[in-house]
C-alpha positions as CSV (number, residue, x, y, z in Angstrom):
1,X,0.0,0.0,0.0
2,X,0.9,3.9,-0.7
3,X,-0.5,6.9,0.2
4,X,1.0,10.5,-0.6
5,X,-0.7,14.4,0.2
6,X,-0.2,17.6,-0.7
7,X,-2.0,20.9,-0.2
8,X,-1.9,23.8,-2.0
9,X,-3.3,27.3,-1.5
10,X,-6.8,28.0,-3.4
11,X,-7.1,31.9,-1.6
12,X,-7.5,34.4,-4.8
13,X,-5.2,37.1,-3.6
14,X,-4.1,38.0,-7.5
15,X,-8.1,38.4,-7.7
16,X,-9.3,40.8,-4.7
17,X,-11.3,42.1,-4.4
18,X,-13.7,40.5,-5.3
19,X,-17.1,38.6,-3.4
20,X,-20.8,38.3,-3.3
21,X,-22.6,39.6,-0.5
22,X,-19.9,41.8,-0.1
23,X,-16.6,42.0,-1.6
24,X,-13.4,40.4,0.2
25,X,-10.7,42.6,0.2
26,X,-8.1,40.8,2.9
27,X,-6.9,37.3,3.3
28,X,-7.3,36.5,7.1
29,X,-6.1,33.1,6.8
30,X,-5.3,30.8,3.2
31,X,-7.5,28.6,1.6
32,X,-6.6,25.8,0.9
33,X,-7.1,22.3,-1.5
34,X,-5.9,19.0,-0.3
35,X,-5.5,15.6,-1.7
36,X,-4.8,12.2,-0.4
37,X,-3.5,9.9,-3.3
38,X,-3.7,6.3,-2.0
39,X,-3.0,2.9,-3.9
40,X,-3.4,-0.9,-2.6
41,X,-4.0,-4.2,-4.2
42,X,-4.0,-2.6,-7.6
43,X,-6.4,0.2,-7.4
44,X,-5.9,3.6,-6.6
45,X,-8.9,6.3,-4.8
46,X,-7.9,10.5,-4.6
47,X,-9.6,12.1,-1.9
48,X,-9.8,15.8,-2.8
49,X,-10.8,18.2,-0.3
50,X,-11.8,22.1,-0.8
51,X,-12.0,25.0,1.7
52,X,-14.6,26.4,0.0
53,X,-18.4,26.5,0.4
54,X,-18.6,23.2,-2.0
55,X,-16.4,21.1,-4.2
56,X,-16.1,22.8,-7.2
57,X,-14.9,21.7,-11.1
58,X,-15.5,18.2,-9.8
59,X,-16.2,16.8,-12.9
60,X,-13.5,18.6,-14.9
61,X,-10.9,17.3,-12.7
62,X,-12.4,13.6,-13.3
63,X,-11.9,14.0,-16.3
64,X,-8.5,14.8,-16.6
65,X,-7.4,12.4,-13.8
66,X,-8.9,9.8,-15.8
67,X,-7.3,10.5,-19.2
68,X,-3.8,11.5,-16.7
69,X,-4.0,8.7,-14.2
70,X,-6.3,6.2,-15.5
71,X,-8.4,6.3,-12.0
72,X,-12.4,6.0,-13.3
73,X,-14.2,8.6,-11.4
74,X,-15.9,6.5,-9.1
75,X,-12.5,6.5,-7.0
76,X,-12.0,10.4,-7.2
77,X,-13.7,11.7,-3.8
78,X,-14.6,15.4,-3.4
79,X,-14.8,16.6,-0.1
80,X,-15.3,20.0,1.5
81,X,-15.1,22.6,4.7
82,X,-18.2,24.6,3.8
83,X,-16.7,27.5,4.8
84,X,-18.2,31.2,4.4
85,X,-15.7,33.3,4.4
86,X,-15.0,32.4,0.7
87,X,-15.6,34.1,-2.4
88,X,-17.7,32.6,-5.0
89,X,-16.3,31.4,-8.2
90,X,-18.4,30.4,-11.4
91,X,-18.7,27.2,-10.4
92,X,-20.2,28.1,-6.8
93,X,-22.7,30.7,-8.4
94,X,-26.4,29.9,-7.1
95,X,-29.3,30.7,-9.7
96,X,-29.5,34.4,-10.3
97,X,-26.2,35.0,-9.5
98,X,-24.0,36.6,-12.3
99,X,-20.7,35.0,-13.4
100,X,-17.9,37.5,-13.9
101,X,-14.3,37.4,-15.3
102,X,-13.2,37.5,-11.7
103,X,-15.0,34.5,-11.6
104,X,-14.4,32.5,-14.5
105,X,-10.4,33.3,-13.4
106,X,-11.0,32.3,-9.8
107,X,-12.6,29.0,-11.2
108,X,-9.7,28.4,-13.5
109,X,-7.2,29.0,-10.9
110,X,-8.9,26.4,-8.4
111,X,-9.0,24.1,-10.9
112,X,-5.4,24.3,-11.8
113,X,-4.3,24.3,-7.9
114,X,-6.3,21.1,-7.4
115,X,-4.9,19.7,-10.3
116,X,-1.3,20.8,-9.2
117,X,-2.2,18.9,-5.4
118,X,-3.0,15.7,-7.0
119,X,-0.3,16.0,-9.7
120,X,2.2,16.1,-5.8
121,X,0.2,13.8,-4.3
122,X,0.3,11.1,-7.0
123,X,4.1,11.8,-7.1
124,X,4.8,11.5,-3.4
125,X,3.2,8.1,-2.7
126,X,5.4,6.0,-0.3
127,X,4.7,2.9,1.5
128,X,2.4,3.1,4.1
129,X,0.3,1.9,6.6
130,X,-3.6,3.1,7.7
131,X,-6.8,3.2,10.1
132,X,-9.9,4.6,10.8
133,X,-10.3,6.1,14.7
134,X,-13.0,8.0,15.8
135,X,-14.5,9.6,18.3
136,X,-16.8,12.9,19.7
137,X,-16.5,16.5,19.4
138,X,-19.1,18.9,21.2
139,X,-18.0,21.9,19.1
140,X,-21.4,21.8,17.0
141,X,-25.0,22.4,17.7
142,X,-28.6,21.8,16.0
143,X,-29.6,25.6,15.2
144,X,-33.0,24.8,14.2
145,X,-34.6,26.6,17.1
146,X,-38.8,26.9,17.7
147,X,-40.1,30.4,18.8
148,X,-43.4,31.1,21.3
149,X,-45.3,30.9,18.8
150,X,-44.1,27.4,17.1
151,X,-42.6,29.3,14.4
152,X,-39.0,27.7,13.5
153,X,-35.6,30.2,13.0
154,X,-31.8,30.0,12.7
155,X,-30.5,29.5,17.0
156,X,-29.5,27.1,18.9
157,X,-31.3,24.0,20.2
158,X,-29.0,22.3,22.7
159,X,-31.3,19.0,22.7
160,X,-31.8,19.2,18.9
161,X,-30.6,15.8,16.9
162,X,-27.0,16.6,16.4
163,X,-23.9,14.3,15.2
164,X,-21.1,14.5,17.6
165,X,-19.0,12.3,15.8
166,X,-15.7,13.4,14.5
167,X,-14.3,10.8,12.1
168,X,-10.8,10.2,10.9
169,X,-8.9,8.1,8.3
170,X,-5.4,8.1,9.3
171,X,-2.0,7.0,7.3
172,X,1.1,6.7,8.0
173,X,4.5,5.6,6.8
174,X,5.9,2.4,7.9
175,X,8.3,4.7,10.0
176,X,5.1,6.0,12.0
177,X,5.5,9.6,10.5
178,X,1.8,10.4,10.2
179,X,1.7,11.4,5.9
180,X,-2.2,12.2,5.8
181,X,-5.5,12.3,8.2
182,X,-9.3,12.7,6.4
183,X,-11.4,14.2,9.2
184,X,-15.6,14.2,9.0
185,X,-17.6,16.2,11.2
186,X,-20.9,17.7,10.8
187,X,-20.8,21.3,11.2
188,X,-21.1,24.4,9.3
189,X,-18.1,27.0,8.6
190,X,-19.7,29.6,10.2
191,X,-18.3,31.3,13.6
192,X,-16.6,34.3,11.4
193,X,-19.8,34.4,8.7
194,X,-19.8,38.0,7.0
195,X,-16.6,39.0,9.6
196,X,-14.7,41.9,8.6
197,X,-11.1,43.7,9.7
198,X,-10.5,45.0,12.7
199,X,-11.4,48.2,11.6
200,X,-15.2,46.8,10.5
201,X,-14.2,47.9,6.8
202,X,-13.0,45.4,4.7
203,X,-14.5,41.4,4.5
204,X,-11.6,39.0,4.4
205,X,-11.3,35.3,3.6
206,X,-10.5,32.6,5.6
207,X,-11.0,28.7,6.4
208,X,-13.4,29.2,9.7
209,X,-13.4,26.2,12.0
210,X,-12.5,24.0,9.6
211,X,-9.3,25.5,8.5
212,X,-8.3,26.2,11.7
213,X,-8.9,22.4,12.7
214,X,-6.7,21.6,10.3
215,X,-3.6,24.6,11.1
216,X,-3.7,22.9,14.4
217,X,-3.3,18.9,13.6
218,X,-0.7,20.1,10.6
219,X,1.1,22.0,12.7
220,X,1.4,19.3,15.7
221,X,2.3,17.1,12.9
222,X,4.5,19.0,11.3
223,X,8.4,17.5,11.6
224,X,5.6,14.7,9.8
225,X,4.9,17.4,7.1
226,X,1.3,15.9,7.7
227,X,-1.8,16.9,5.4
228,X,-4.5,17.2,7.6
229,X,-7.9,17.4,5.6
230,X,-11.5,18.3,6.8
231,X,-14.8,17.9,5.3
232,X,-17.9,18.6,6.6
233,X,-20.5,15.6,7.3
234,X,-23.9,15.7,7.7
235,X,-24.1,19.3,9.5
236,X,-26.8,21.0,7.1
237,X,-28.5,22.1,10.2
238,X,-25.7,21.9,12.3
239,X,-23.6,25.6,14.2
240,X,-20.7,25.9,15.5
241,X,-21.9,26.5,19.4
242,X,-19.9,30.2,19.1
243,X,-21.6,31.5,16.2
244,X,-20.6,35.0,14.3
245,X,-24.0,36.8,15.1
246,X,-26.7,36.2,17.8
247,X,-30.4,36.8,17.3
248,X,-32.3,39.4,18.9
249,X,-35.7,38.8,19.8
250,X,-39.0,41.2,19.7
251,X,-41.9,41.0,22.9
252,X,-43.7,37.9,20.7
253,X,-40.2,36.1,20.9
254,X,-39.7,36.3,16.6
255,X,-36.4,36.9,16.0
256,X,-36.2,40.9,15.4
257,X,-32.1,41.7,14.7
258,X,-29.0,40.8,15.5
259,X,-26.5,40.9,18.2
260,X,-22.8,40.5,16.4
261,X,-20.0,39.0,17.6
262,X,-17.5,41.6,16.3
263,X,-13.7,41.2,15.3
264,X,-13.8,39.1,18.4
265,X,-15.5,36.1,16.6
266,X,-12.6,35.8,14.8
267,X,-10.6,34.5,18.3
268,X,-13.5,32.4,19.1
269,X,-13.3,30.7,15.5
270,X,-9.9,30.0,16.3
271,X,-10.3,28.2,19.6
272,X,-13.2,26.1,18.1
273,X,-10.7,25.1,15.4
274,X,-8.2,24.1,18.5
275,X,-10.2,22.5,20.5
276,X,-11.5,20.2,17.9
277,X,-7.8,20.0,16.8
278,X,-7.1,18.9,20.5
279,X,-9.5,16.1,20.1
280,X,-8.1,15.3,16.6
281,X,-4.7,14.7,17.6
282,X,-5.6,12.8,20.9
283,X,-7.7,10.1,18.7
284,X,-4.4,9.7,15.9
285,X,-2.4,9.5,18.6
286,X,-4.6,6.8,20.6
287,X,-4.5,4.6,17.2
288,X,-2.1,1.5,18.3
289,X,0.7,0.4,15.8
290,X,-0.8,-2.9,15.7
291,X,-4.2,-1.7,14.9
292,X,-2.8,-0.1,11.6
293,X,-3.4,-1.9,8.0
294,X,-0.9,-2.3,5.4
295,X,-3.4,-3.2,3.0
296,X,-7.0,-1.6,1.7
297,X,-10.0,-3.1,-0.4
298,X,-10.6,0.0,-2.3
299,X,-14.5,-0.2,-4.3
300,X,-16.8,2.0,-5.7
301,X,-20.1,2.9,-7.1
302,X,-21.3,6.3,-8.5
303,X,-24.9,6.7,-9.3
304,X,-27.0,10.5,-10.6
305,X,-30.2,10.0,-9.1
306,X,-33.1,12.7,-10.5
307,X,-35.2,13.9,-8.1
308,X,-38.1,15.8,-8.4
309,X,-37.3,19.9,-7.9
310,X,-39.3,23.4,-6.9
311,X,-39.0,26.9,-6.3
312,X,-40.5,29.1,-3.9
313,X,-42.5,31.9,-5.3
314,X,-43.5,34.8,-3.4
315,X,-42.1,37.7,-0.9
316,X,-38.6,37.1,1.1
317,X,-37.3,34.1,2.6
318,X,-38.5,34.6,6.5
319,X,-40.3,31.7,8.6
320,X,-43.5,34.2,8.8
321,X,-43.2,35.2,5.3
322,X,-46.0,33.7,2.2
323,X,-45.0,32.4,-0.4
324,X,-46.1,29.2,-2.7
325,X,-43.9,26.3,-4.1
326,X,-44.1,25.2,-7.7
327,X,-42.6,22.6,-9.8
328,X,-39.4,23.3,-10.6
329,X,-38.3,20.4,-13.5
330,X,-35.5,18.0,-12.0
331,X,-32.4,18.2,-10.1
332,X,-29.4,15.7,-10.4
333,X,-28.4,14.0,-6.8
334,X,-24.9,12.5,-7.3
335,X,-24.5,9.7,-4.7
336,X,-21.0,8.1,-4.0
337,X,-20.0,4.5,-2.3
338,X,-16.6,4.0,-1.4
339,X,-15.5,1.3,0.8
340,X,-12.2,0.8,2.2
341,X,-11.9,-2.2,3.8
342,X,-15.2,-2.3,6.3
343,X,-14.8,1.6,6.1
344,X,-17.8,3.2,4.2
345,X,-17.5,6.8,2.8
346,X,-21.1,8.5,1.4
347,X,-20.3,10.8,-1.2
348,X,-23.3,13.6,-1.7
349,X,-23.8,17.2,-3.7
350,X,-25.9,18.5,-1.2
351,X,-26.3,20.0,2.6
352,X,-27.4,16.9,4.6
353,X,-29.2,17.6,8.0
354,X,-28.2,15.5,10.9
355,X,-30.9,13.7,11.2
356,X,-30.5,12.1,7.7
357,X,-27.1,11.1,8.8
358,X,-27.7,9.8,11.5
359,X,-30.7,7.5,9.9
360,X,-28.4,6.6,6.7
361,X,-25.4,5.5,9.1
362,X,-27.8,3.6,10.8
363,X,-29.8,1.7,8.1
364,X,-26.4,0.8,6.4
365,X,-24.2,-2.0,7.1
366,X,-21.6,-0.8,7.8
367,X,-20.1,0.6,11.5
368,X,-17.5,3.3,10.4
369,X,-18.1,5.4,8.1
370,X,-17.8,9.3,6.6
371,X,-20.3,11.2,4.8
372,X,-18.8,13.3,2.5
373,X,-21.8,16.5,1.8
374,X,-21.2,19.3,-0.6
375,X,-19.1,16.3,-2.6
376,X,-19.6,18.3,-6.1
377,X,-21.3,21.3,-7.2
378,X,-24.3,21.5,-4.4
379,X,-28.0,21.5,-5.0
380,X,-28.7,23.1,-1.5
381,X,-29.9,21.7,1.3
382,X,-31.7,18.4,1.9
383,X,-34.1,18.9,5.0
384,X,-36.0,15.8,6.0
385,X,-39.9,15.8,5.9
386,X,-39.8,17.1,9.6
387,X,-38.0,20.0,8.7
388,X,-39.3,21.1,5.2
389,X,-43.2,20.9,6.7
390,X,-42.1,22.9,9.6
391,X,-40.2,25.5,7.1
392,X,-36.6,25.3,9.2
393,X,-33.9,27.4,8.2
394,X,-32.7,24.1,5.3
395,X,-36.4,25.0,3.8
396,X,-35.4,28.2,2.5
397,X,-32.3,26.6,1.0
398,X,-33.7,23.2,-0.5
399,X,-34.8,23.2,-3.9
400,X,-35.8,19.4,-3.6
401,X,-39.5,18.8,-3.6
402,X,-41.8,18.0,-0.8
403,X,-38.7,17.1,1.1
404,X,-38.4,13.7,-0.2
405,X,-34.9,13.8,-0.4
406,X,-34.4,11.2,2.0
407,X,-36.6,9.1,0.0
408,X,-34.2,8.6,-3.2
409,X,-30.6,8.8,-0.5
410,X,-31.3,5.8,1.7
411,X,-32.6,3.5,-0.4
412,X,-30.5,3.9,-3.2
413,X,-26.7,3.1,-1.1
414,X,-28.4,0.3,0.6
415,X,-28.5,-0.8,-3.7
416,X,-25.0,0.5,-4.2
417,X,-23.4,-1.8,-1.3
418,X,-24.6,-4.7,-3.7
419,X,-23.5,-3.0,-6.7
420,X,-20.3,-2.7,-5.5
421,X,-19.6,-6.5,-5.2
């Protein structure tokens, strides 16, 4: 078995400013795109990971790793940090947002730096040695949060279904020297969402809790020259428990403004990303010698499943708002099976809410696993029934009809574990 990684920054510095809501003019921390190259028994499966909202130019880069590499795209894994301190490129754009020249350049450039990580990682393969570990992190929280009046808005819910579990693939030379780790947690990059300088001027870019997760395990690693790489599980309706703006509440208890956090979130992102580092390290370490694997079963199944789509139609996007839903055509779900070993790894293009994850990880057959979300360009959020009839903040954002996402997810990887034989 080999495994080789390699990072490289994706954070558009030659492009600034440049943005969305607003435009980023600083760089608070990189961005960055990491791959894990890893071949056993024959077959070889790239785990690419963004810090960026979604995995973008997914398949583009199939493509050419195919014709470059020969690897079918079943075994090239997108993963990403769904952070939101990032600016869009083309590839990112939501409907009615405009593409730009900034952002056809910003795609191309991501494109070439994940190309340019793979390209390294593919070249630095050595002999190696691996596990899966895992364990729980209490860094994230359900925000789906009920007012007085049963109406449902973005908070926190402290006894809301929530994933605690913090997942991690790690590899290592036959030396011990740790090359790579794959973390999974369900959360979203949002502590420092909209953050600007100190000054309260200029918006910057940065990795959230995610990126800083990973500064932390890289840098206790690093006499390793570890790659450590995060992606974000099921955590469509998932916080981080310090969040970058607090709700302020009017007599009939409907949200009604904002508190904000200030430059200061930007401290409190930082010792999120720690702490889970903390826990990340303490789990690697924990991993025996003689509980490592010098071989992997590598398979996998790809499958597009359409699903039936709508819009909303009508004023604003507030839980007390009207509005009607129409059909909206189709949308493509692309689902993902890898198995290493008795390791499973769900691969999906959209936002996942916990509870999902928690029911697909349960109705499989399998008892480690990652779910890789936002796993190519996204389709927005997939609430469950629950929270699509009770318009929660992953309504808003869904474009999937009547909820029923679930419906075409579950059953269809319970088909792709036979496929795969």
């Amino acid at each position: 078995m080999k495994v080789g990684a390699s990072k490289r920054t994706i954070a558009p510095a030659h492009l600034l400013p440049m943005g969305f809501h607003d435009e980023y003019g600083k760089i608070y921390r990189d961005v960055f795109v990491r791959t894990i190259a890893v071949e056993s028994q024959g077959k070889q499966v790239l785990f690419t990971t963004f810090e960026l909202p979604s995995a973008v130019s997914t398949k583009r880069i199939r493509a050419a790793v195919k014709e470059k590499y020969g690897i079918d795209p079943e075994y090239v894994c997108f993963g990403a940090t769904h952070t939101h301190e990032a600016a869009f490129s083309t590839s990112m754009m939501m409907p009615g947002m405009p593409a730009t020249e900034k952002t056809d350049a910003y795609d191309e450039f991501i494109y070439e730096q994940a190309m340019a990580s793979i390209d390294e990682a593919m070249a630095n393969k050595r002999e190696a040695k691996w596990a899966y570990t895992s364990g729980k992190s209490y860094i994230n929280v359900c925000r789906d949060q009920q007012g007085i009046d049963g109406v449902w808005f973005q908070g926190r819910d402290f006894e809301g279904p929530s994933d605690k579990t913090l997942a991690i693939l790690k590899f290592t030379d036959l030396e011990g020297k740790v090359i790579a780790v794959l973390m999974n947690y369900g959360m979203h990059g949002t502590a420092c969402y909209l953050k600007k300088d100190e000054a309260g001027e200029t918006m910057m870019i940065a990795g959230d809790v995610p990126g800083f997760v990973s500064d932390f395990v890289e840098g206790y690693y690093k006499e390793d020259g570890a790659v450590a790489a995060w992606s974000i599980a099921a955590g469509g309706n998932q916080n981080p428990i310090f969040f970058c703006i607090y709700q302020k509440y009017n007599e009939k208890g409907i949200p009604d403004g904002i508190f904000s956090t200030g430059y200061d979130a930007w401290g409190l992102c930082e010792h999120l990303g720690q702490t889970q580092g903390i826990e990340a390290v303490k789990l690697i370490n924990a991993v025996k010698d003689e509980d490592m694997k010098t071989e992997m079963d590598i398979r996998g199944v790809d499958r597009t499943v359409k699903v039936p789509a709508m819009k909303r139609v009508g004023r604003g996007i507030k839980p007390t708002d009207e509005f009607k839903v129409e059909d909206d055509g189709e949308i493509e779900m692309q689902l993902k099976l890898t198995t290493l070993d008795d390791v499973a790894v769900y691969s999906i293009n959209g936002e996942l809410v916990a509870e999902i994850g928690i029911r697909l990880k349960d109705a499989m057959p399998f008892d480690k696993a990652m779910i890789l979300s936002l796993s190519a360009e996204s389709i927005g959020y997939i609430p469950d029934e629950r929270g699509y009839n009770n318009r929660t903040f992953a309504f808003f954002g869904t474009r999937i009809k009547d909820g029923k996402g679930e419906a075409y997810i579950t059953p269809n990887f319970l088909d792709m574990v036979t496929e795969r034989h």
